[in-house]
C-alpha positions as CSV (number, residue, x, y, z in Angstrom):
1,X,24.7,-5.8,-8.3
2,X,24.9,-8.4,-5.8
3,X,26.2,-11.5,-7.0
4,X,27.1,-13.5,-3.7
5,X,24.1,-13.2,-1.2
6,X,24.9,-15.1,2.4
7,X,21.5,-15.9,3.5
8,X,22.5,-18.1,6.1
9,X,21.8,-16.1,9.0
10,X,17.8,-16.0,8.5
11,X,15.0,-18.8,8.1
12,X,12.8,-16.5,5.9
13,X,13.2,-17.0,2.2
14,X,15.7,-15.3,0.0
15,X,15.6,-15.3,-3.3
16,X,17.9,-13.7,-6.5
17,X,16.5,-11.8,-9.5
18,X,12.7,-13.1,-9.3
19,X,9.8,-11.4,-11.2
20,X,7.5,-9.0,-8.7
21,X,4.8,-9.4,-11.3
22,X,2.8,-11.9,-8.5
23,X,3.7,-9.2,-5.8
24,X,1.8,-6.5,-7.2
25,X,-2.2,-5.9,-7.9
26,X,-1.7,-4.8,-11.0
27,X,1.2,-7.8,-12.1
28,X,3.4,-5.8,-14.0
29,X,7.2,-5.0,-13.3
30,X,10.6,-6.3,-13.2
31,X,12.3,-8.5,-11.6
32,X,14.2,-7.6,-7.5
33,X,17.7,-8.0,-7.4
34,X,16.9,-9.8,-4.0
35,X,13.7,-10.6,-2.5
36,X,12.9,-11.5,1.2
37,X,10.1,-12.9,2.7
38,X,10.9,-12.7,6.7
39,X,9.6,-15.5,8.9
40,X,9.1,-13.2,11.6
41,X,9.5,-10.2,12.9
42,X,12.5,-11.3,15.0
43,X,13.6,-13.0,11.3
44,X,13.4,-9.3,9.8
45,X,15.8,-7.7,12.9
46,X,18.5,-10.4,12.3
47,X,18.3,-9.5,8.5
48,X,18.4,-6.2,8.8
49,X,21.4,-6.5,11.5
50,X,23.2,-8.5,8.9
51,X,22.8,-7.0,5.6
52,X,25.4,-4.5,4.0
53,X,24.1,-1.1,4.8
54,X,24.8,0.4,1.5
55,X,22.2,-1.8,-0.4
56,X,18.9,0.3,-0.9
57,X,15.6,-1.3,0.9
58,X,12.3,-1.1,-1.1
59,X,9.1,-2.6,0.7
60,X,5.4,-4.3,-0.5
61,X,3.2,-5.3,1.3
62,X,0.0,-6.7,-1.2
63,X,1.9,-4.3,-3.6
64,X,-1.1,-2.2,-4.1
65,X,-0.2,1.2,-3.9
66,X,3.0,0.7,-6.2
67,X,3.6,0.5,-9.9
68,X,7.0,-1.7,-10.3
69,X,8.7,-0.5,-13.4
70,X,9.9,-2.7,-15.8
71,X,13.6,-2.6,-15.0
72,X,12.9,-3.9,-11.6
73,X,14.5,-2.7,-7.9
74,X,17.7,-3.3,-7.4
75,X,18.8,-4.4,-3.6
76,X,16.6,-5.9,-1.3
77,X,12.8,-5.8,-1.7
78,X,11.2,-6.9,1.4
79,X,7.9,-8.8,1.0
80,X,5.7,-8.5,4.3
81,X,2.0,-10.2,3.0
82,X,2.3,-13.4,4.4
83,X,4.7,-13.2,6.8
84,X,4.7,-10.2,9.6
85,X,0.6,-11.7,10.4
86,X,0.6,-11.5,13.8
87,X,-2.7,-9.9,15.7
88,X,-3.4,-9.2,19.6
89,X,-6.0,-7.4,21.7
90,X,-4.5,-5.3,24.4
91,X,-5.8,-3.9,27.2
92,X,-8.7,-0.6,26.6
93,X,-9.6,-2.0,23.2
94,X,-6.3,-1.5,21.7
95,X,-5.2,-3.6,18.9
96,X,-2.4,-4.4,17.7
97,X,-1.8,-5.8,13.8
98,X,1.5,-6.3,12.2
99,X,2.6,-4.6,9.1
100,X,1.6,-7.3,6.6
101,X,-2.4,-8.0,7.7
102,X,-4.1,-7.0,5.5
103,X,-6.6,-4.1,6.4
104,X,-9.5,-5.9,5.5
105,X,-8.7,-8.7,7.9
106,X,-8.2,-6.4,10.6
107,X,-11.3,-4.5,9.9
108,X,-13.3,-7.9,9.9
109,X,-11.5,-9.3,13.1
110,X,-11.9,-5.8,15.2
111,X,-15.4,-6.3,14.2
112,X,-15.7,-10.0,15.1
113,X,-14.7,-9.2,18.8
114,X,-17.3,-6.6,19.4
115,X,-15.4,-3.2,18.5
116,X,-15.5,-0.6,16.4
117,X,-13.4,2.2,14.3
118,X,-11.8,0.2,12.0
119,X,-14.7,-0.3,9.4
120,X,-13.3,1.5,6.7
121,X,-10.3,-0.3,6.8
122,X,-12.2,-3.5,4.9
123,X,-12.0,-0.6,1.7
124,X,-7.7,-0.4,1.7
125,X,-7.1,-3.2,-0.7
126,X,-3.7,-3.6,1.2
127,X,-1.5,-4.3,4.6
128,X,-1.5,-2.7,8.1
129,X,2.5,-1.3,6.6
130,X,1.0,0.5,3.6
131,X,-1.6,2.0,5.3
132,X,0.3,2.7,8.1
133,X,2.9,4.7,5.7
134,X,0.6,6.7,3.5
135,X,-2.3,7.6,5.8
136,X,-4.3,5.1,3.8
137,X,-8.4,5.8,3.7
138,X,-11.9,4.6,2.7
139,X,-15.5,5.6,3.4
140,X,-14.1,8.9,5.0
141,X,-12.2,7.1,7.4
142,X,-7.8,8.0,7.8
143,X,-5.7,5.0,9.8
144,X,-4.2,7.6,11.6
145,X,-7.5,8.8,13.2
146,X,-7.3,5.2,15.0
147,X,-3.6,5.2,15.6
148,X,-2.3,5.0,19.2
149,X,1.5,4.0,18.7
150,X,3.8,2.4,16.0
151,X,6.5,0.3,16.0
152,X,9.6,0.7,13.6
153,X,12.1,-1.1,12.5
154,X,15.7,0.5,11.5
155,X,18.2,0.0,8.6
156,X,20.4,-2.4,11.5
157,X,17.3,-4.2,12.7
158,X,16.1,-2.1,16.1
159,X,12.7,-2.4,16.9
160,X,11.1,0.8,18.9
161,X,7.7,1.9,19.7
162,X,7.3,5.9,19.1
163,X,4.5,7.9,19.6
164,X,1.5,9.5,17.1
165,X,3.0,12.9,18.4
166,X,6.4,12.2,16.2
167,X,4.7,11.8,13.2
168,X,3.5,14.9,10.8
169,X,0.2,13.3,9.3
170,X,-2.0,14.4,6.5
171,X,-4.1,13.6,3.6
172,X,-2.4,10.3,2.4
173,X,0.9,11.2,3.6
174,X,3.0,10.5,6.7
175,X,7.0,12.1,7.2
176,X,8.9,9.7,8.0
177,X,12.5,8.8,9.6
178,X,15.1,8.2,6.9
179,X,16.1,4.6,6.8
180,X,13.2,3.4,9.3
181,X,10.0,1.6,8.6
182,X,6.6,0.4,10.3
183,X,6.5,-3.0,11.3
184,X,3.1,-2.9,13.2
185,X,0.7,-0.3,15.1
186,X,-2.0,-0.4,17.7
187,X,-4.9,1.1,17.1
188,X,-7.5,2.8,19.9
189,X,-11.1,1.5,18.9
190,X,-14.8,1.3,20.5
191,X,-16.2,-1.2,22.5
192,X,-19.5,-1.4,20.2
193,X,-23.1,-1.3,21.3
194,X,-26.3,-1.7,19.8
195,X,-27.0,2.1,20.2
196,X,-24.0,3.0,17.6
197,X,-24.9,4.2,14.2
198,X,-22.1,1.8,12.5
199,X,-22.2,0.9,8.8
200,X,-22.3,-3.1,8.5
201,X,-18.8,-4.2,6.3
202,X,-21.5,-5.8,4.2
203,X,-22.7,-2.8,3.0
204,X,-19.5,-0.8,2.9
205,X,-18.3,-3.8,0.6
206,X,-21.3,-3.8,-1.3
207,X,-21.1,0.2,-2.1
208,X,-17.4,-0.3,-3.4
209,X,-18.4,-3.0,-5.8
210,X,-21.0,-0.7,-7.3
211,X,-18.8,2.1,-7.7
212,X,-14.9,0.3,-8.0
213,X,-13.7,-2.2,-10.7
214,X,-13.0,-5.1,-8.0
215,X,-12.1,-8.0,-9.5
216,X,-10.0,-6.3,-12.5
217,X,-5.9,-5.6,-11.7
218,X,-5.8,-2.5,-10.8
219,X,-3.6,-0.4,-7.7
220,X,-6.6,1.2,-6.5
221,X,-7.0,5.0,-6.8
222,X,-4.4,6.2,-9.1
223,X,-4.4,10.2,-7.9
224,X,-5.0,12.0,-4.8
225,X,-8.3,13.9,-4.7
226,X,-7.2,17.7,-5.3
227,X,-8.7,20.4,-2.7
228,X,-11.0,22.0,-5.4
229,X,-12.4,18.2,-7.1
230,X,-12.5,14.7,-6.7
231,X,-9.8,13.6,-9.6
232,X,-12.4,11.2,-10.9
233,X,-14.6,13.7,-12.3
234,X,-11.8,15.8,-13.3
235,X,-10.3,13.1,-15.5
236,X,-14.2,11.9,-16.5
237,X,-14.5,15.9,-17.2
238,X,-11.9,15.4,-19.9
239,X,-13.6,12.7,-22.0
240,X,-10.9,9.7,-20.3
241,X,-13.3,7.3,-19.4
242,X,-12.0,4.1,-21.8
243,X,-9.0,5.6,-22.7
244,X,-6.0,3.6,-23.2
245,X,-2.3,3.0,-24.3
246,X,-1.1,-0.4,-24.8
247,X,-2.8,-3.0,-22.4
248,X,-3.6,0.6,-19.7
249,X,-7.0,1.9,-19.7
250,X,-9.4,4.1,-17.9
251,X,-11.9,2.5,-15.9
252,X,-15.3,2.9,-17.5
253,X,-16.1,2.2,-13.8
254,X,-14.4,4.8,-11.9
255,X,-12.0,7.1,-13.5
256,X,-9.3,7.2,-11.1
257,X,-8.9,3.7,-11.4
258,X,-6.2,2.3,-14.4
259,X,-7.0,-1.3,-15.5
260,X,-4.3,-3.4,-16.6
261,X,-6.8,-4.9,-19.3
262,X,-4.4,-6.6,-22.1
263,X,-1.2,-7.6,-20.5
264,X,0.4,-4.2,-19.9
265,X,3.6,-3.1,-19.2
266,X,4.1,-0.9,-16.7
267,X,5.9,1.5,-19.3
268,X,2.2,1.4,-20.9
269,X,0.5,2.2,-17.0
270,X,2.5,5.3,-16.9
271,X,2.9,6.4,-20.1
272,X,-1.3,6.5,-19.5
273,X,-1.0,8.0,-16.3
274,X,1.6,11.0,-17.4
275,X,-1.3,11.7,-20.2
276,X,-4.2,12.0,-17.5
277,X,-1.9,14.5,-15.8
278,X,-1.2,16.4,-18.8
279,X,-5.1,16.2,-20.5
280,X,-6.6,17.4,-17.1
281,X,-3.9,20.0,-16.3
282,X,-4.2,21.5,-20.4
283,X,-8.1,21.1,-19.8
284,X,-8.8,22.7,-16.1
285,X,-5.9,24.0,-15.0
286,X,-4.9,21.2,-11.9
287,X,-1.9,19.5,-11.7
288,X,-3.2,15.5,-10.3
289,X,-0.8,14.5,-7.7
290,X,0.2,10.3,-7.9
291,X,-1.3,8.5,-5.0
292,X,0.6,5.3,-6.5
293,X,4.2,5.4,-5.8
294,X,6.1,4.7,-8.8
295,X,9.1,2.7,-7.9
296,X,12.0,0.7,-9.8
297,X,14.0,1.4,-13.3
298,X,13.1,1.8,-16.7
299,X,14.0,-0.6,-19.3
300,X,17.4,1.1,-21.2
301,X,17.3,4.0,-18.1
């Protein structure tokens, strides 16, 4: 454990053994050994250049993606909502975001200046990072099918720019470098026109609503669609809908959504979760890989 913490060298905000409830959409988990929010991305290099190498590194961004156990995350969490925000237009309608936009913001904004691409983006309920490092996707659009180069921070603070071409890329998943994360990418989009067939945000939003439980806490969709089904049918196949354990339960809504309805604990989220896997895997035979990254320690583990 780390008991004395110099944070002397940065202007962001350190803090000791705080909750990460308020950090993640569906406020559950522990507490992080240390949090920092950077105040920029020069902030985070300095950080990083100055910060024992053997602590671990865990990263949110709107925490959205993540179930946070209830033992917490020992070492440093990094928190980039609210902090690594900056946006620019480059030249042929690149743009470039930094890892905690959100998606929806940069969706809106591409759209605001006349260019396309990035519509389904205003879907991802989370930051340019996240989506960055999981291939995130909505409305049949991937962010990697608009990626034109990333930057990455290492574990001792370099920033780089690398190429699409390094990355292996696939449904919701991107390989990664050991020990080095996104910070920002550009993205290649269209200069619109009134002759392109472009779904309005308006109505991309407004199909969401009808089918998604917005408004409730929730991390968004729990498993990864399987090649032969969409998991929401498989687990509505198997009589889920409304099912729950502790404060957890199935979305009535969309079945491949878990709402945090009565104050649950994240033991309680995936104590639901390993029963989905279990009920549709004893009932058609398909194991439902986690979409949500479960991170952190169990209470007693």
């Amino acid at each position: 454990m780390m008991t004395n913490f110099d944070s002397s060298n940065v202007r962001g905000e350190v803090s000791i053994n705080t909750s990460l409830s308020r950090f993640n959409t569906w406020s559950v988990g522990g507490k992080a050994e240390c949090l920092f929010q950077p105040a920029d991305l020069e902030d985070l290099s300095e950080f990083l250049a100055n910060t024992d190498p053997e602590l671990s590194i865990t990263w949110l961004g709107l925490g959205s993606n993540v179930l946070i156990r209830d033992g917490g995350i020992a070492g440093i969490v990094i928190i980039t909502q609210g902090c690594l925000k900056e946006f620019a237009f480059e030249d042929n309608n690149i743009v470039y975001a930094q890892a905690g936009m959100a998606c929806a913001k940069l969706a809106r904004t591409s759209v605001s200046h006349g260019l396309s691409g990035l519509e389904f983006m205003a879907g991802i309920p989370g930051t340019v990072g996240g989506a960055l490092a999981m291939n995130a996707g909505a409305f049949g659009g991937q962010t990697w099918g608009r990626v034109a180069s990333v930057d990455v921070i290492s574990r001792n603070g370099i920033i780089q720019t690398r190429a699409v071409s390094e990355y292996e890329v696939d449904y919701r998943s991107v390989k990664q470098e050991e020990n080095e994360w996104f910070v920002a990418g550009r993205f290649a989009l269209n200069k619109k026109s009134d002759d392109d067939k472009v779904i309005p945000i308006k109505e991309l939003l407004e199909k969401r609503s009808a089918t998604q439980p917005i408004g409730k806490k929730n991390c968004g969709s729990v498993f990864k669609n399987p090649s032969q089904a969409y998991a929401a049918q498989l687990i509505e196949k198997c009589g889920l809908k409304g099912f729950s354990i502790g404060g957890a339960c199935v979305s009535e809504k969309h079945a491949n959504f878990i709402i945090n309805e009565q104050d649950a604990s994240a033991s309680d989220i995936e104590d639901l979760i390993e029963h989905i896997q279990q009920t549709v895997l004893t009932q058609c035979g398909i194991d439902l890989e986690l979409e949500v990254k479960i991170i952190g320690e169990k209470i007693n583990e």
